[in-house]
N, C-alpha and C positions, 0 to 999 in steps of 0.2 A: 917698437912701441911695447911699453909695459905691459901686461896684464892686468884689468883690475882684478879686484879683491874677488868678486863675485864669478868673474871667467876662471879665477885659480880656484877656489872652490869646485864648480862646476866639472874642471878636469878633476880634479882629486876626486871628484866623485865616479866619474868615467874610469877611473884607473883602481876603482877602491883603495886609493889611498898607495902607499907602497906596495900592493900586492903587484899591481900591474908591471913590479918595475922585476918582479921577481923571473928567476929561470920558471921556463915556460907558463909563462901566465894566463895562457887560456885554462889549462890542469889547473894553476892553482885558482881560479875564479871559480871554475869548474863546482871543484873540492869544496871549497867555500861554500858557493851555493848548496852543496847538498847536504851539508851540514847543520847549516841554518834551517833548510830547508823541510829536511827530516825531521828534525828538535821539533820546528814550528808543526809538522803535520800530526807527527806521534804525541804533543801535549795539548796541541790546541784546534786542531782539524785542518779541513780544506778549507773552509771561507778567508780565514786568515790569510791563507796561501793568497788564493785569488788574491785577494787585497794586496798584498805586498807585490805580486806580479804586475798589477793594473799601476799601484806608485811607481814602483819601478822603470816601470816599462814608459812612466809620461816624463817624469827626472831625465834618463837618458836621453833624450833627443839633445836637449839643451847640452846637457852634459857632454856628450859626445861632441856636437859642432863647436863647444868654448874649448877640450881637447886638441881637436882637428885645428883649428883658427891659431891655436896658440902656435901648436907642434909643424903645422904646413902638411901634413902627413893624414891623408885618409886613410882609415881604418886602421889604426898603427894596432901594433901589436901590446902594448900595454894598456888600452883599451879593452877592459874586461867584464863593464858590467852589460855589455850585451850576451855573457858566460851567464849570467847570474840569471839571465831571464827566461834564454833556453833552456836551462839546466833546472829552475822550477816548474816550467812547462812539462816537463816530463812527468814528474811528481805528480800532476793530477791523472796521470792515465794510472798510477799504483793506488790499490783498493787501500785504505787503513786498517789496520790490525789493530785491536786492544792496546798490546804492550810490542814492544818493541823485539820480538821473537826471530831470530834466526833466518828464518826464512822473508818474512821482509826487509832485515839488515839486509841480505844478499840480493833481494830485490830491488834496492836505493843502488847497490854496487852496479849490478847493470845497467841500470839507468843510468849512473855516472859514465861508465863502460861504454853503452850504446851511442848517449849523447856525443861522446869528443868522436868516437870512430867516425860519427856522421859529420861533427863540424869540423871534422882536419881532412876527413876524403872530399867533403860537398858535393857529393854528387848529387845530381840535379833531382826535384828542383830549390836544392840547396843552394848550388854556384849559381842559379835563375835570379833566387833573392838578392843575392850578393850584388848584383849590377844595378839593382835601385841607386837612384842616387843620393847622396847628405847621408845622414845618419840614420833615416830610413834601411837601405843597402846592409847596414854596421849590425843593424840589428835583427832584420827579416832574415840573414841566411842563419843565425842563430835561432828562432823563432823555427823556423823549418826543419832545421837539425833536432831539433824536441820536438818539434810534433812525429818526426819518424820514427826519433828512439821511442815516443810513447805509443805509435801505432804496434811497434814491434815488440812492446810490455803487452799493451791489451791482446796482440795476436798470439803472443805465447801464453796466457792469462784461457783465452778463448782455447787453443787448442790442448794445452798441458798441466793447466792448473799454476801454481807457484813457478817462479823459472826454479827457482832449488828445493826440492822438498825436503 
């Protein structure tokens, strides 16, 4: 059975489009995100963030399960905008700086950094989230992989100042 219009959307949006289709597509959703992600926090703050975390993060479900329904395949690997949601998640544990100075660029670098080490090892309770079921599952162990990298930004924040001075 065909796709409609509205399920091939839906995956396009789960895969951001050709990105997902790209070599290792978690890095490059990853990337993406922090890209956007920075741009949005460095010109226009954190509420925007939130906001586009909260759309994002409701989009995906759909999006994910018309992906999964079309492909037969849970959690495939070209499914990247669960990247996209972990990987701004982090961005709210980094304070905002004025301008975009050195020492926060390398501070978005870690948080890109910390984020995949956490969602390619999963260790628990990253692999915990992952056995949710549906698209839930697709996206909690993403969701958990950013909340550590950003434990581990505020913990180095707390005890060392800047991660790069």
């Amino acid at each position: 059975m065909k796709p409609s219009s509205t399920q091939s959307l839906l995956s396009a949006i789960a895969t951001l489009g050709p990105f997902g289709y790209a070599p290792a597509p978690g890095t490059v959703g990853s990337a993406l995100a922090l890209l956007i992600g920075g741009a949005v926090t460095i010109t226009l703050g954190m509420i925007p963030l939130v906001i586009m975390i909260i759309m994002v993060t409701i989009i995906s479900f759909p999006a994910i399960d018309a992906h999964t329904k079309i492909t037969d395949k849970h959690d495939a690997s070209e499914i990247i905008i669960d990247e996209v949601i972990g990987q701004w998640l982090v961005l709210l544990a980094i304070p905002i700086v004025a301008s975009p100075e050195n020492t926060y660029l390398y501070t978005l670098l870690a948080a890109f950094v910390l984020f995949r080490i956490f969602d390619i090892t999963k260790p628990p309770p990253v692999s915990t989230a992952e056995d949710l079921p549906g698209a839930a599952g697709v996206i909690a162990d993403d969701i958990m992989a950013g909340v550590l990298a950003g434990v581990v930004i505020m913990a180095s924040f707390q005890f060392y100042g800047w991660i790069v001075a």
